[in-house]
C-alpha positions as CSV (number, residue, x, y, z in Angstrom):
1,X,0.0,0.0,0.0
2,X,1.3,3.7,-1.2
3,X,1.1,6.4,2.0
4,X,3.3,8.8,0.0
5,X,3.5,9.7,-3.8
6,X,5.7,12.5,-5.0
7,X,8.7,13.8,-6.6
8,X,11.5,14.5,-5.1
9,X,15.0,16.2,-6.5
10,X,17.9,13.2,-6.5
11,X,22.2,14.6,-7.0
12,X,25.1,13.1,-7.0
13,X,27.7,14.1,-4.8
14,X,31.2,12.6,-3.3
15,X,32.7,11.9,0.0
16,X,36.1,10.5,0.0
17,X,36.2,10.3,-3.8
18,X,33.0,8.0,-2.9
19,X,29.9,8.6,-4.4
20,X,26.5,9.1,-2.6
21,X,22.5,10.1,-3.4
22,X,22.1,13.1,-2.2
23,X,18.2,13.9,-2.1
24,X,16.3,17.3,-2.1
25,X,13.2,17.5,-0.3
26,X,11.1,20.2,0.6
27,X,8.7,18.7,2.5
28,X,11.6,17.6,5.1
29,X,13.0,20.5,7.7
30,X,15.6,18.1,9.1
31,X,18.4,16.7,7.2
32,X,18.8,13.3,8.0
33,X,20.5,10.0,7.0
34,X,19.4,6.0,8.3
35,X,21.8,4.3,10.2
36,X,21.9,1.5,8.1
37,X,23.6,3.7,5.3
38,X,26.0,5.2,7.3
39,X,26.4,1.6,8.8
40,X,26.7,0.0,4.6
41,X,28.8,3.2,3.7
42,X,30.8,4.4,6.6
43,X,33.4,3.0,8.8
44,X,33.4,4.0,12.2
45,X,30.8,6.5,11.7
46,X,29.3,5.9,15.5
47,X,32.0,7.6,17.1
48,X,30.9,10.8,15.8
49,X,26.9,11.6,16.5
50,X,26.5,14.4,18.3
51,X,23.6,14.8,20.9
52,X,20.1,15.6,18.7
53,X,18.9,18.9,19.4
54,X,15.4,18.3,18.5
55,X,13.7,14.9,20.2
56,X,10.2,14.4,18.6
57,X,10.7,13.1,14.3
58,X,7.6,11.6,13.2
59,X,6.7,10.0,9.5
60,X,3.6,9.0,8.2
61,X,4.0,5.8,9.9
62,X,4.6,7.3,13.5
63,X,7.5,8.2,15.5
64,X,11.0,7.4,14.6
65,X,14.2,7.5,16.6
66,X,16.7,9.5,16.7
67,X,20.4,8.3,17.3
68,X,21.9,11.5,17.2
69,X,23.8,13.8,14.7
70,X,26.6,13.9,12.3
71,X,28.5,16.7,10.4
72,X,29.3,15.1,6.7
73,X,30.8,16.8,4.0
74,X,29.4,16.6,1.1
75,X,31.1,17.8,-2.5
76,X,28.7,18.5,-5.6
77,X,30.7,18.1,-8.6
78,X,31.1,20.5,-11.5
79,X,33.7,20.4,-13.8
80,X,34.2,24.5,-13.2
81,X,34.5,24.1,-9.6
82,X,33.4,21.9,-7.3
83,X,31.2,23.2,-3.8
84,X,31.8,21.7,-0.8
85,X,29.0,21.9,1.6
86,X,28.9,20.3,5.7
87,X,25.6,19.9,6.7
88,X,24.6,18.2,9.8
89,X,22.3,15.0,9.7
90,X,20.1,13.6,12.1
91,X,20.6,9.9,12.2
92,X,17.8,8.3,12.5
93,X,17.8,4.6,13.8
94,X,14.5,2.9,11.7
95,X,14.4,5.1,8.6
96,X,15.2,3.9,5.2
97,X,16.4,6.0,3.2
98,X,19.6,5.1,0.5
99,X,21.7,8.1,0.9
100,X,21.3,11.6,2.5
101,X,18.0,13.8,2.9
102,X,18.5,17.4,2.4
103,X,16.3,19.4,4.5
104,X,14.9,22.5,4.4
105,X,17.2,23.2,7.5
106,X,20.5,23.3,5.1
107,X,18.6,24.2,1.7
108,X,17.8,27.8,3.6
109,X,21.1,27.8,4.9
110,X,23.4,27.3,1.3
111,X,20.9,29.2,-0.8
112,X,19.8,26.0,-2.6
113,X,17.3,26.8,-5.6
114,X,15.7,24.2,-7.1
115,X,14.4,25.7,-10.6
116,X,11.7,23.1,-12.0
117,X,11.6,24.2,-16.3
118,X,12.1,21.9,-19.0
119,X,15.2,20.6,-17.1
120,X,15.5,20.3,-13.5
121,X,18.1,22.2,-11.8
122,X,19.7,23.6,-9.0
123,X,21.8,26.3,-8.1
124,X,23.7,27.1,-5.0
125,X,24.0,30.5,-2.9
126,X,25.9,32.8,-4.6
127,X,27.3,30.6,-7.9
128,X,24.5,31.3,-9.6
129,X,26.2,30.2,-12.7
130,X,26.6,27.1,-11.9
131,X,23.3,25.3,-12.7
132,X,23.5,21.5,-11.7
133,X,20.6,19.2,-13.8
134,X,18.7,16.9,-11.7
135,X,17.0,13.5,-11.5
136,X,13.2,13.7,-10.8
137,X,12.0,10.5,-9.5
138,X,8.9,9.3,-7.9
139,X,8.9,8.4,-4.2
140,X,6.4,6.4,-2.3
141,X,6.5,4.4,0.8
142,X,5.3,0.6,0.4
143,X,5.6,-0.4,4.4
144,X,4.2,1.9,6.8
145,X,6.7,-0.3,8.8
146,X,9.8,1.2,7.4
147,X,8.7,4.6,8.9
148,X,10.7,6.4,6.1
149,X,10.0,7.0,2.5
150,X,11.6,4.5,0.0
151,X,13.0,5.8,-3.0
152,X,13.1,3.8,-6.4
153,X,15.7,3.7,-8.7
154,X,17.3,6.8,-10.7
155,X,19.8,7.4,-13.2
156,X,22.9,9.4,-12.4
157,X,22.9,13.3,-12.3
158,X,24.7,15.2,-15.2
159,X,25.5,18.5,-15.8
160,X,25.6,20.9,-18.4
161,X,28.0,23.4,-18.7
162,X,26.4,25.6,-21.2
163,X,23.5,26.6,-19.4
């Protein structure tokens, strides 16, 4: 059974020459990641998290909990610069999720636009000439269990340096 249908905005970006999903949401205030990823993806993440700030996350399939937080960098490729960005997610212990959630929180904070025209794109605070195109993929979750959305598969982000 489908509790969520939408788009959301899917980029590629690199940690330790490592690529990860990065995915745009503005339906999400908190940036957060599953511990499962980190756990598939990270070594010796856990002796990072920070204490969460905020206590209460809740999904469409109730409460979820929170382990605590993490600072990751994050690098957005472009072939005339790269941008390096260090948000802060909140790991959260039953969420599925395969790769990082871009919150509001940090979308406010790096000036992220998403422009939705015949191509998808983003820019970033002040390179406004740097325009980034986007995957658009449909998100649902299938298990109110999972208390996280579940996203299907997408191809890989390009860019465009023309534009």
């Amino acid at each position: 059974m489908t509790y969520i249908n939408g788009t959301a905005t899917k980029v590629t970006v690199c940690n330790d020459n490592v690529q990860h999903p990065l995915i745009i949401v503005r339906g999400a205030h908190f940036s957060i990641v599953a511990r499962k990823y980190l756990d598939n993806h990270f070594l010796n993440w856990e002796k990072q998290p920070f204490p969460t700030k905020a206590k209460n996350f809740k999904s469409v399939s109730g409460k979820m909990n929170s382990i605590g937080t993490i600072i990751q960098e994050i690098i957005i490729p472009h072939r005339e610069g790269n941008i390096r960005l260090n948000p802060e997610f909140v790991v959260l212990d039953d969420a599925y999720i395969q790769g990082f959630l871009l919150g509001t929180d940090y979308q406010r904070m790096y000036g992220i636009d998403i422009y939705n025209s015949k191509n998808s794109q983003i820019t970033i605070g002040t390179h406004k000439e740097k325009k980034f195109l986007l995957d658009i993929y449909q998100i649902s979750s299938q298990d109110p269990s999972v208390g996280a959305v579940h996203a299907s598969e997408a191809s890989e982000v390009g860019y465009h340096g023309s534009l």
